[in-house]
C-alpha positions as CSV (number, residue, x, y, z in Angstrom):
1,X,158.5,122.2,-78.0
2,X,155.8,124.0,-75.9
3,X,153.1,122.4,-76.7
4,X,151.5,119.3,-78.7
5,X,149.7,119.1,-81.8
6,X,146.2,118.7,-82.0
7,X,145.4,115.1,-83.4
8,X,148.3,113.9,-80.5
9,X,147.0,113.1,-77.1
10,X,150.1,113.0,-75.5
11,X,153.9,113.4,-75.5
12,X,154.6,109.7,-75.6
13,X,152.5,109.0,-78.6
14,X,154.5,112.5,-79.9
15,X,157.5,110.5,-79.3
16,X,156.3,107.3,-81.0
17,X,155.5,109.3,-83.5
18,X,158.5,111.5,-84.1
19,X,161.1,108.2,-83.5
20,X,159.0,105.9,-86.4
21,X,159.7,108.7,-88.9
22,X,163.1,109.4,-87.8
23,X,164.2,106.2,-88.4
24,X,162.7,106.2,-91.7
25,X,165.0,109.2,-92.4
26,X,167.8,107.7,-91.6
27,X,167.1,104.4,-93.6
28,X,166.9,107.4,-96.9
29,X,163.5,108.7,-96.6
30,X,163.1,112.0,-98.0
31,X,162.6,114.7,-95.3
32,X,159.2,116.6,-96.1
33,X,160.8,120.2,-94.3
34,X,163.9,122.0,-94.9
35,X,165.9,122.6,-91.8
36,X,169.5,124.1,-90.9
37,X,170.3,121.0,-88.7
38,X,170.4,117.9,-90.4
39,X,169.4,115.4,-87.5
40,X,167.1,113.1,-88.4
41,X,165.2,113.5,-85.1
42,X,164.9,117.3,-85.1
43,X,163.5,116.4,-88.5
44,X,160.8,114.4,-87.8
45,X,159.8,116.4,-84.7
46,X,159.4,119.0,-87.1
47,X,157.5,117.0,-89.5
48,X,155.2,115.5,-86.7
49,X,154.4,119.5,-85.5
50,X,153.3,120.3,-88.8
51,X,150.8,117.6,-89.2
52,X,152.9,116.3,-92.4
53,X,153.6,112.6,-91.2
54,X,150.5,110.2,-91.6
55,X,149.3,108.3,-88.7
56,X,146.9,106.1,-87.2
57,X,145.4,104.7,-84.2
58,X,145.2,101.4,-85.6
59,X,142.2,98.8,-85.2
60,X,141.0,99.0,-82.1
61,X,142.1,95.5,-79.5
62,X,139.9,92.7,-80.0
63,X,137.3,91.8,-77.1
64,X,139.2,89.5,-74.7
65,X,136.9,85.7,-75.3
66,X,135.3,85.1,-72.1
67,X,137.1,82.3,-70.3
68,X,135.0,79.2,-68.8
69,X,137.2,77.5,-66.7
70,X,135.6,74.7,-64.1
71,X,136.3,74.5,-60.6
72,X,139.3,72.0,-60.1
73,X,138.9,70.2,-56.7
């Protein structure tokens, strides 16, 4: 792969990406792309290069609550 798609920011969410689809291929999903090579994770690279796997950033981390702590002596 030479370079990333445009909605990924970098190669490890690529590979986050790529492994969370390949697994579902190998639990039965159908792949969405017809290869030669039948490996699961050459699959879902594929599928995550050509924008067909559906994504998110999730919601966004919660503000950490401000912690109040008194001064033990």
């Amino acid at each position: 792969m030479d370079h990333l798609p445009q909605r990924i920011d970098s190669t490890f969410r690529f590979i986050l990406i790529a492994s969370k689809r390949a697994e579902q291929l190998v639990r039965g999903a159908s792949p969405r792309v017809e290869m030669p090579s039948n490996k699961p994770s050459r699959i879902a690279m594929r599928e995550v290069t050509e924008n067909l796997v559906d994504w998110d950033y999730g919601p966004a981390p919660a503000p950490a609550a401000a912690e109040t702590s008194e001064p033990t002596e």
